[in-house]
TILUMGU-532199 format. One line per field, with one value per residue (C-alpha): x, y, z; residue in three letters. Coordinates in steps of 0.02 Angstrom, whole numbers. Layout:
REM residues N
xx [X	...]
yy [Y	...]
zz [Z	...]
code [ALA	...]
REM end
This chain:
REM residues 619
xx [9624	9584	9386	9378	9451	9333	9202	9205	9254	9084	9008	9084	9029	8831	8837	8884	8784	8631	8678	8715	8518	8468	8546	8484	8289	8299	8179	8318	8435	8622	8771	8959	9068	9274	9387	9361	9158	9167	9015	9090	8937	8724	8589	8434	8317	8447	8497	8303	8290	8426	8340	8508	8590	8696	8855	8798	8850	9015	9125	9019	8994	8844	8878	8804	8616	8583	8579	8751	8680	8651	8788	8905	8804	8821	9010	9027	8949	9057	9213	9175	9113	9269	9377	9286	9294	9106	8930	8805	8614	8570	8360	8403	8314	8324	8266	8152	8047	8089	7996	8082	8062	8131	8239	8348	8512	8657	8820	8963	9150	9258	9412	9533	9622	9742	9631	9640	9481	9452	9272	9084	8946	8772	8593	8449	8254	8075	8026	7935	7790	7832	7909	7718	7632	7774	7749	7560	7582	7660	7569	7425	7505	7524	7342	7300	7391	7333	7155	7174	7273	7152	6995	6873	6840	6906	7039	7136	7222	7195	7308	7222	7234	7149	7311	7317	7423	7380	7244	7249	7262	7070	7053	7190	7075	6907	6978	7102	7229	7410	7430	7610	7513	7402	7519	7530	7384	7207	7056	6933	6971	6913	6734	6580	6572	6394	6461	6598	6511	6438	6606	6711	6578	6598	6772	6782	6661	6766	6925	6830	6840	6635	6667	6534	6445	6406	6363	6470	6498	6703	6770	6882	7038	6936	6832	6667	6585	6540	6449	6543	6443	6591	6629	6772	6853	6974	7179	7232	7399	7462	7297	7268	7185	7336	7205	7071	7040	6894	6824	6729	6602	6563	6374	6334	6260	6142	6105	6049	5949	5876	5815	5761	5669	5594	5528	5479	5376	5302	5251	5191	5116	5006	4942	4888	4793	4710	4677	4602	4502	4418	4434	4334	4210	4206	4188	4062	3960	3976	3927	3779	3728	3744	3624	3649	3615	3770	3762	3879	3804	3899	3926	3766	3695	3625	3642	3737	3767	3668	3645	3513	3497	3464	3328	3248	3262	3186	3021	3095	3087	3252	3402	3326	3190	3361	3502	3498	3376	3412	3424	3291	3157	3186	3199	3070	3065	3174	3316	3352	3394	3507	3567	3610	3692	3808	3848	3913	4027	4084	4131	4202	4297	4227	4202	4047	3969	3923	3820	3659	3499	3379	3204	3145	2995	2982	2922	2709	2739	2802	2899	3062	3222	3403	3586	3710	3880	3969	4141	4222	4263	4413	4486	4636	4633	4432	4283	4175	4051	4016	4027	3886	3816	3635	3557	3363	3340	3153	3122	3253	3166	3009	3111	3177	3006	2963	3112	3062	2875	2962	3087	2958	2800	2965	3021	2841	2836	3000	2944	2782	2792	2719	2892	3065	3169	3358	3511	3670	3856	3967	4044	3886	3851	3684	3643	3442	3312	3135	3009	2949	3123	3155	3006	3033	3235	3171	3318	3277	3352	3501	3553	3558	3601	3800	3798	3846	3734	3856	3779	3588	3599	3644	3814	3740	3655	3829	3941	3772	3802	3993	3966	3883	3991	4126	4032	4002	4172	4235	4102	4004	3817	3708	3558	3421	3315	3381	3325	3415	3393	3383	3418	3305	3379	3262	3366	3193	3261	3169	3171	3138	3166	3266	3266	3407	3483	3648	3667	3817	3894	4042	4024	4061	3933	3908	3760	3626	3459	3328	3172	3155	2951	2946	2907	2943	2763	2800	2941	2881	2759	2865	2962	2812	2738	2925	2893	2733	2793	2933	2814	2719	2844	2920	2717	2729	2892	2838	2698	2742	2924	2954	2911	2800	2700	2555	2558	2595	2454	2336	2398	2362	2179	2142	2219	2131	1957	2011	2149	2202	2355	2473	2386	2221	2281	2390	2212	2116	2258	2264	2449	2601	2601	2808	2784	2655	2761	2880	2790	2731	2890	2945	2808	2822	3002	2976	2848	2702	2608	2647	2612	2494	2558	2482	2610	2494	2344	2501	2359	2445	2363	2403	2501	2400	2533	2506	2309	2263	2373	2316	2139	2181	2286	2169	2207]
yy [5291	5115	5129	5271	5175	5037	5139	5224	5048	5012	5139	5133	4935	5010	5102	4970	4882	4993	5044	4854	4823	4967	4915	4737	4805	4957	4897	4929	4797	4836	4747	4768	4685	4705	4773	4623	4639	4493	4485	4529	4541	4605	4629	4511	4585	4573	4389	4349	4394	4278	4143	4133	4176	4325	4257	4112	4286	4293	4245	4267	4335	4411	4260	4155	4232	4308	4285	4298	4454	4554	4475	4563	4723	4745	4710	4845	4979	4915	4930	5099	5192	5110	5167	5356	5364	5437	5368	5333	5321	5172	5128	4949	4793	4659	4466	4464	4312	4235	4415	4560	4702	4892	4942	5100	5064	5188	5133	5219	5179	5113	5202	5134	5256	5310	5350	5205	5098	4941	4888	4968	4979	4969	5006	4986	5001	4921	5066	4964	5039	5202	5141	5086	5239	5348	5240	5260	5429	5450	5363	5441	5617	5574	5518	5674	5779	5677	5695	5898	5914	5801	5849	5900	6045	6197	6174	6322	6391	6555	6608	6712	6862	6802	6763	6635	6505	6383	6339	6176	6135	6139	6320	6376	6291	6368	6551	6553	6625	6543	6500	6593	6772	6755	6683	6790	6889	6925	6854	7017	7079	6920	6933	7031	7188	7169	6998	7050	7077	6900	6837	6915	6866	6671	6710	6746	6624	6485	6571	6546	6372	6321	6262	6364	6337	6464	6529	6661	6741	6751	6850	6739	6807	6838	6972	6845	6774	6598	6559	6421	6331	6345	6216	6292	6236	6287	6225	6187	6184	6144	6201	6355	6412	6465	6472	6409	6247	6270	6174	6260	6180	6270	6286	6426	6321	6250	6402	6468	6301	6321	6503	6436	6332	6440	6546	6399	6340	6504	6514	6331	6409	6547	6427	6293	6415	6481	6314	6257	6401	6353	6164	6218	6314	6144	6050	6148	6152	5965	5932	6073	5991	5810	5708	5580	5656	5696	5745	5765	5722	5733	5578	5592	5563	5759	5818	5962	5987	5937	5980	5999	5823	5754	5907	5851	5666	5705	5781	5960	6141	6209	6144	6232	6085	5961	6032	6012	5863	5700	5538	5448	5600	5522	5321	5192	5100	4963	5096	5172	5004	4966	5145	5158	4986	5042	5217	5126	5001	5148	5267	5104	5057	4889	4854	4896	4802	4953	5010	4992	4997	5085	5139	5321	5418	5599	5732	5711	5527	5445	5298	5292	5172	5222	5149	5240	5226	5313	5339	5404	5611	5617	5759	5685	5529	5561	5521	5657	5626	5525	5570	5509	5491	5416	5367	5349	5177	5175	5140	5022	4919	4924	4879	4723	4680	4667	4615	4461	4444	4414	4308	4205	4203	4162	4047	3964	3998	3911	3752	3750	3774	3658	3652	3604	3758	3742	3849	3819	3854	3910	3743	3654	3607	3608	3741	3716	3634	3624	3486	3446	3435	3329	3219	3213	3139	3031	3100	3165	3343	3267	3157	3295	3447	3475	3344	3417	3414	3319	3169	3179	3215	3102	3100	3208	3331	3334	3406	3540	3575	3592	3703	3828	3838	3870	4022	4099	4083	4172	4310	4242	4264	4082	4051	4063	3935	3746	3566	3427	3235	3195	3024	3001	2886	2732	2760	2826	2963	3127	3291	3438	3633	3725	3921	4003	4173	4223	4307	4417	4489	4618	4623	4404	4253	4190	4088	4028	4011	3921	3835	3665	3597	3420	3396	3208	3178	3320	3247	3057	3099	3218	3032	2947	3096	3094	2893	2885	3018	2925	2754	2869	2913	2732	2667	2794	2737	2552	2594	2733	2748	2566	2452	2341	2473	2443	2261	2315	2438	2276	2183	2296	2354	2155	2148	2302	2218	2060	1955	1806	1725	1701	1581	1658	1839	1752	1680	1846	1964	1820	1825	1707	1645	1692	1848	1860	1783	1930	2066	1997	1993	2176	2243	2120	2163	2357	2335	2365	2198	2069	1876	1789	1680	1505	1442	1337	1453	1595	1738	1919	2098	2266	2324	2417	2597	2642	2574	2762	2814	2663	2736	2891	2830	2817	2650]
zz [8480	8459	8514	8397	8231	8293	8306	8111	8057	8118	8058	7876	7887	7950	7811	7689	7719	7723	7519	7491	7564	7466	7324	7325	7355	7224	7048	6937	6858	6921	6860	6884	6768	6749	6611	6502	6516	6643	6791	6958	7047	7000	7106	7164	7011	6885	6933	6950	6774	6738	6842	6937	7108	7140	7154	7002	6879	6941	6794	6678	6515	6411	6303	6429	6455	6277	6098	5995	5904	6088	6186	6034	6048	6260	6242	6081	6204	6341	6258	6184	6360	6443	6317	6324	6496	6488	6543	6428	6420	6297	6262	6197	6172	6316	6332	6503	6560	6372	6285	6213	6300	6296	6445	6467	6515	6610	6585	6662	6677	6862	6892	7041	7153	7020	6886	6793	6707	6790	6740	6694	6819	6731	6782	6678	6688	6572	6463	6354	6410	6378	6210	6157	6222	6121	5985	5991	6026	5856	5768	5843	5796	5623	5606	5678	5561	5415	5474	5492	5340	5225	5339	5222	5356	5372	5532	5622	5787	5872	6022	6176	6080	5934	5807	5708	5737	5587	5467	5369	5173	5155	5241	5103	4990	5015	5090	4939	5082	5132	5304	5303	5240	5392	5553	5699	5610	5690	5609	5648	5440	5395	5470	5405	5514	5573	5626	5743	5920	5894	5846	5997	6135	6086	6064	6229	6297	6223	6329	6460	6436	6343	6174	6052	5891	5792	5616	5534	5362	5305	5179	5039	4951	4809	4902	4880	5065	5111	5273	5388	5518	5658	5813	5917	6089	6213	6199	6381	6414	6600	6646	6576	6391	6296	6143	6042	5909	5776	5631	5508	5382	5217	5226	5105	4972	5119	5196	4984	4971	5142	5093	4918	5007	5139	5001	4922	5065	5116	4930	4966	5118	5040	4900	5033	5158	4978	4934	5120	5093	4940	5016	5161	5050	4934	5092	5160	4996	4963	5133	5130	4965	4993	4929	5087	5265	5349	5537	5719	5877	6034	6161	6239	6074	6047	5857	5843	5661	5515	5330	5222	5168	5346	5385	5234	5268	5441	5365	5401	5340	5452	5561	5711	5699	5713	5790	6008	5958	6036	5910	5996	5962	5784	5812	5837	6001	5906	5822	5977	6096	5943	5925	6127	6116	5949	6043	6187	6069	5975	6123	6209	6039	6034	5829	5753	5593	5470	5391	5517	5466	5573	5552	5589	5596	5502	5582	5527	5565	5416	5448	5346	5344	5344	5322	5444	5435	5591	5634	5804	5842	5967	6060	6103	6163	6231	6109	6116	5981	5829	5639	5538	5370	5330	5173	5139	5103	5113	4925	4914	5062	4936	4788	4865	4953	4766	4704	4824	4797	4597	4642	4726	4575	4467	4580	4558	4377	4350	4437	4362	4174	4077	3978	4061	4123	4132	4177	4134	4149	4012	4034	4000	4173	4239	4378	4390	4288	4341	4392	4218	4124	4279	4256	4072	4083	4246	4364	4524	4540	4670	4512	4391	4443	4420	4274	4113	3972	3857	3978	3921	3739	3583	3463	3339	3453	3567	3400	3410	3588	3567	3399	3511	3657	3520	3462	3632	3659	3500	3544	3374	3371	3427	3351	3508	3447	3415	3420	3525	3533	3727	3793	3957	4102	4039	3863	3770	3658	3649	3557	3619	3552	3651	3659	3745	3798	3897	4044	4047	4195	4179	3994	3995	3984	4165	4112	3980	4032	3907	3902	3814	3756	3695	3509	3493	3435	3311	3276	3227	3133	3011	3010	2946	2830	2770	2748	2649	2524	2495	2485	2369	2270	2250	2202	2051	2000	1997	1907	1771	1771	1719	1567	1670	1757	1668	1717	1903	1893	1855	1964	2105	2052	2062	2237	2296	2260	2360	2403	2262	2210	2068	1976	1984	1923	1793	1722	1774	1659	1538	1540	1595	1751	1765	1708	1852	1985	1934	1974	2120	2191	2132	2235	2376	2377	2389	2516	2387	2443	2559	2564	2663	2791	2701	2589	2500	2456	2418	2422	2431	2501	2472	2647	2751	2725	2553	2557	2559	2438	2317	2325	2279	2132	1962	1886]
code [UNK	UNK	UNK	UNK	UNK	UNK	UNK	UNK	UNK	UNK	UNK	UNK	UNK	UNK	UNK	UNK	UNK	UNK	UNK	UNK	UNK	UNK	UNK	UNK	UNK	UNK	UNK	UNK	UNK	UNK	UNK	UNK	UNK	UNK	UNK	UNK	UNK	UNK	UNK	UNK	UNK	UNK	UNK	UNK	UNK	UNK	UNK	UNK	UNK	UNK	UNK	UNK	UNK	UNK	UNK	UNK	UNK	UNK	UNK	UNK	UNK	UNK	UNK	UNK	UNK	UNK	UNK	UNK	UNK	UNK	UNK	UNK	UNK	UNK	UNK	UNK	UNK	UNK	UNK	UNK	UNK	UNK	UNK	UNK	UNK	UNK	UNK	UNK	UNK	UNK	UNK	UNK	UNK	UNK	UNK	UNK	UNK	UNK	UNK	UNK	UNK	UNK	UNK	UNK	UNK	UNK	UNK	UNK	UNK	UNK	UNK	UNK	UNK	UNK	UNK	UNK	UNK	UNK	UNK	UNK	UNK	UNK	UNK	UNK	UNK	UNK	UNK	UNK	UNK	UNK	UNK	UNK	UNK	UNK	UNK	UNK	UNK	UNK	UNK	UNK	UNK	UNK	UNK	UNK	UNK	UNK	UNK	UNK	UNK	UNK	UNK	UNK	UNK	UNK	UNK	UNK	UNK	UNK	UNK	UNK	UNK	UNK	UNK	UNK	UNK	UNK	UNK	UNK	UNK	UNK	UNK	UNK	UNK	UNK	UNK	UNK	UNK	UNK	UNK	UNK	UNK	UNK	UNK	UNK	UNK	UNK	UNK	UNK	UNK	UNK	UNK	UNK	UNK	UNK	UNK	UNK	UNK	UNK	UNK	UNK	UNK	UNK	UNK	UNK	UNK	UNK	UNK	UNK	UNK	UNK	UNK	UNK	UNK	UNK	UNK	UNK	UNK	UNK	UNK	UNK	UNK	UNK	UNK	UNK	UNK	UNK	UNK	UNK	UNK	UNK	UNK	UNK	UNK	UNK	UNK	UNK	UNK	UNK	UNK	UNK	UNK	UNK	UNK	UNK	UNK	UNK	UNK	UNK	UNK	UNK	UNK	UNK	UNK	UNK	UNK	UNK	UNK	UNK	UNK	UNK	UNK	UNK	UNK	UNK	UNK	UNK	UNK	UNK	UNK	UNK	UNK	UNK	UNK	UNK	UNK	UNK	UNK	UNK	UNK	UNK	UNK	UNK	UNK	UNK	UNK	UNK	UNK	UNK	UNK	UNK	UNK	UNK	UNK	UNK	UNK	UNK	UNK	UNK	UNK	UNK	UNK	UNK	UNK	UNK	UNK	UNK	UNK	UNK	UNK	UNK	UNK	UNK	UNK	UNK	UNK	UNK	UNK	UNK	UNK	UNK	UNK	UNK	UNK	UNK	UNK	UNK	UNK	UNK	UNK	UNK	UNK	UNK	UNK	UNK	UNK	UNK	UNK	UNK	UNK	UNK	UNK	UNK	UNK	UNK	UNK	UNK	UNK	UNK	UNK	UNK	UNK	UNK	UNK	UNK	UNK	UNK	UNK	UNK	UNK	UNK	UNK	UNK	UNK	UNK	UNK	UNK	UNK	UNK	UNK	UNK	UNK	UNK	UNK	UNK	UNK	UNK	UNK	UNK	UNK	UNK	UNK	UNK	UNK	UNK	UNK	UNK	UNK	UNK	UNK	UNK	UNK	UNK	UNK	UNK	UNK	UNK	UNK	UNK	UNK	UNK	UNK	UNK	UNK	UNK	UNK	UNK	UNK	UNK	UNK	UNK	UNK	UNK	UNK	UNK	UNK	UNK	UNK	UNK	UNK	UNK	UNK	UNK	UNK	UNK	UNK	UNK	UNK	UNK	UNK	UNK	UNK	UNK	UNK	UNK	UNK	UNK	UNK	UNK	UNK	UNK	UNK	UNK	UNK	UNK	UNK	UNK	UNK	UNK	UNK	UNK	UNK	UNK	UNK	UNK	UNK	UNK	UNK	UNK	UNK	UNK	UNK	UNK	UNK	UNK	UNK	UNK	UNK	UNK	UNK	UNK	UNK	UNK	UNK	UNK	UNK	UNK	UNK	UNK	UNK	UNK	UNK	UNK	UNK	UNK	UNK	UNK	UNK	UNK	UNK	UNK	UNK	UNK	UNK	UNK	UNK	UNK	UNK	UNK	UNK	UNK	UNK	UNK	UNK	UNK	UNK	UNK	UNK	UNK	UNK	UNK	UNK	UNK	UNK	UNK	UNK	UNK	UNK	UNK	UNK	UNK	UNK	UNK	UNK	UNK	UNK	UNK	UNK	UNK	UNK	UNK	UNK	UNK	UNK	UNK	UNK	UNK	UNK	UNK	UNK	UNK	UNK	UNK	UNK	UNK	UNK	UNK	UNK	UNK	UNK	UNK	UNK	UNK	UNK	UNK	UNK	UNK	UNK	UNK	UNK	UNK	UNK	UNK	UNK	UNK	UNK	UNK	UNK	UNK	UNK	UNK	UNK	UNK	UNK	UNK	UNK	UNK	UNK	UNK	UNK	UNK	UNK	UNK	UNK	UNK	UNK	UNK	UNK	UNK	UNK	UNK	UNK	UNK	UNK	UNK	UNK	UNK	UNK	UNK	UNK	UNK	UNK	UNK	UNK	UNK	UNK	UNK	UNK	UNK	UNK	UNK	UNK	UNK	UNK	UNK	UNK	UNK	UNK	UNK	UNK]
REM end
């Protein structure tokens, strides 16, 4: 009897101890506390999370390891499940490794033998986790539902059989139907009839588990039809389609635009093919009846279309004397090295410097020039061929052979005049002048050319210079022909008459080109014709404009017959010698007479300037 008591007392203390190890090693948090919410005992994870021993909790009181606020919260729900006698499930905040955390607690009263309540035995478990993915959940939900119900889509719900389960605001919206009118309903009254088969087979495709897209025409509660542009999926639940989501878009005023423009661009269509065809007919005129020679040759250089303008240009009557020809049956020796070298650039894509003058020999032997500009034909990627157009340059070539030989005779004209040739800048500047003018201002052509003119000419002459500018500027008319006063680099002044006339170049005065002949001789003696009138003019005046002309005009008849003094003509004129002396020094004083050098013998002559004019004078 006594092995056998021994032997469950054993057995009783096995098993003990096997709950006690399992009840140390389980994840949860287990407590046991007595009627007063004092710690008997807790497990390892509990007291870890208290960063204390096992037996370090005995005595204890929630006061000890939390806040006021919790400790007072754990003892309410103590009291109250030991006072109901029943266990609770509490999700409650907890304090773990210094963070708040969400656990799920189990609380459930100790009884003794009789029945009576002698503490509260707790478990609890981090849902925190689960807290945040509820939480997210949620909130996740609620954006959901806000999206659907505020979607600006149409949004609904068919079960397997084709029901409806919901629609959201906007479907009530567009359809004009209520969502309570149409649950548990099937949407086949909705859709146009020649519609249906396509509806049901994607219906049923998307049971089968392939979302669809789709177009479809829907009747509205006002008996009028949009068109929706549908996306619908499969609802799994556990596994298995238990129905179908879809979104519907409101395309009919697309779908009208789209046909108004479909017409529109068939319409658009017709009129370009009708245009193309009176483009190609243009095309083909223009390039039939193009005054420059336009022509295809492939890539071994054989023509293969032409138009009239390049059978004519080749000294021909038809394109059967052109086309299949090669371009060297046309080329001098010269043209075609340079034509073979520019085919190969081309066809290579290397760059090519148009246009390209070649020279080419008509069909009786003529020898012609041409300008070709060519550009690439591709197939592709491949050059096949090259585009050309040529224009007859052969009278041009003679026109600037001439054009030359004239440049060069005025060339030799210009530096050969016998009068200075200039060119000038609007600004004044000198551009050319020839050898003469050169010669004339002594400046070698380095020196001068560039200088502006405001450099060689006087004062007086300058304001001249500056008055004309001034007029070509206001678009006033300049006089062409003008005199200057020059001022040469030994400082000799000149004059010279200058005849200009601008050259314009897009309707403005890009130069003035003139021609200046030296008239200083000219010039001087107008000075001294001017002088001897004037000398003239003052002799009369002495003589018959004043009360002692008639004495003056004595007085010079003696001196014209020889030279004698005061004295003598006083005797000669039997008059006072003062009165004489007078005279004498009127005349010398105007330049009438002048004084011989010997003070003593005091003879005076007539000056040599108005001699001439004395003997024509009748005294």
């Amino acid at each position: 009897m006594k092995n056998e008591e021994k032997s469950t007392i054993e057995i009783l203390q096995a098993s003990e101890n096997k709950y006690r190890e399992l009840l140390e090693n389980l994840p949860q948090k287990i407590f046991y506390k007595d009627k007063n919410s004092v710690y008997v005992s807790c497990n390892n994870n509990y007291a870890r999370d208290l960063k204390i021993q096992p037996d370090e909790i005995i005595g204890k009181t929630d006061y000890n390891f939390y806040t006021r606020e919790l400790a007072e919260k754990y003892r309410a729900d103590d009291i109250r499940i030991m006072e109901s006698g029943k266990t609770e499930y509490i999700e409650e905040k907890y304090i773990q490794n210094g963070q708040e955390v969400f656990v799920q607690t189990a609380k459930t009263p100790l009884k003794d033998e009789k029945g009576n309540t002698i503490g509260i035995l707790g478990i609890f478990w981090d849902i925190t986790e689960r807290k945040q993915t509820e939480e997210a959940l949620k909130e996740s939900e609620e954006r959901y539902r806000t999206i659907i119900e505020y979607s600006n889509d149409m949004i609904w719900t068919l079960d397997t059989e084709g029901r409806f389960l919901f629609f959201n605001n906007r479907s009530e919206e567009i359809t004009g139907f209520k969502l309570e009118d149409w649950r548990g309903k099937s949407f086949a009254p909705l859709i146009k009839k020649e519609e249906m088969p396509k509806v049901i087979e994607v219906f049923h495709k998307t049971l089968s588990g392939k979302a669809q897209q789709y177009e479809v025409t829907v009747k509205k509660a006002d008996g009028s039809k949009l068109i929706l542009l549908v996306n619908t999926a499969p609802i799994y639940s556990k596994g298995k389609v238990v129905g179908t989501v879809s979104s519907g878009r409101d395309i009919t005023e697309r779908k009208e635009t789209e046909e108004q423009i479909k017409e529109s661009l068939r319409q658009e269509l017709e009129k370009s093919y009708e245009n193309l065809r009176h483009s190609e007919a243009k095309f083909r005129d223009l390039f039939e009846n193009a005054n420059d020679a336009i022509f295809t040759s492939d890539a071994d250089g054989h023509i293969i279309t032409a138009n009239k303008a390049t059978v004519r240009n080749l000294g021909c009557k038809t394109k059967d004397e052109v086309i299949g020809t090669h371009f060297s049956d046309w080329f001098t020796p010269e043209s075609i090295q340079k034509a073979q070298n520019n085919k190969r650039k081309y066809l290579s894509g290397e760059p090519v410097k148009q246009p390209v003058v070649h020279e080419f020999i008509w069909k009786n032997g003529e020898h012609r020039w041409a300008e070709i500009i060519s550009r690439i034909i591709k197939e592709g990627d491949k050059p096949i061929g090259l585009h050309c157009i040529a224009r007859d340059i052969t009278e041009k070539r003679k026109l600037e052979q001439e054009l030359k030989e004239s440049e060069t005779k005025y060339r030799d004209l210009f530096e050969n005049a016998q009068d200075a040739m200039y060119v000038i800048d609007t600004e004044g500047n000198f551009l050319k002048m020839n050898q003469i003018g050169l010669q004339a201002l002594g400046y070698t052509k380095e020196e001068f050319i560039g200088s502006n003119i405001s450099k060689f000419v006087t004062p007086e002459s300058l304001k001249l210079v500056k008055e004309r500018q001034k007029k070509r500027l206001l678009g006033e008319l300049v006089k062409p022909t003008d005199v200057m006063e020059m001022v040469c680099k030994n400082g000799e002044h000149r004059w010279v008459e200058i005849k200009s006339r601008d050259i314009k170049g897009e309707d403005k005065i890009i130069e003035i080109h003139g021609i200046a002949r030296d008239i200083t001789e000219n010039i001087i003696l107008k000075q001294k014709l001017k002088k001897s009138d004037k000398q003239r003019k003052l002799l009369c005046y002495l003589i018959e404009g004043t009360r002692g002309g008639k004495t003056r005009a004595l007085i010079l008849k003696h001196l014209t017959e020889k030279s004698i003094n005061a004295n003598q003509l006083a005797k000669a004129l039997n008059m006072d010698y003062k009165t004489i002396r007078h005279h004498l020094e009127v005349l010398e004083k105007k330049g009438i007479i002048t004084r011989g050098q010997d003070e003593y013998s005091g003879l005076y002559f007539i000056s040599k300037n108005i001699e001439s004019d004395l003997k024509e004078m009748d005294f």
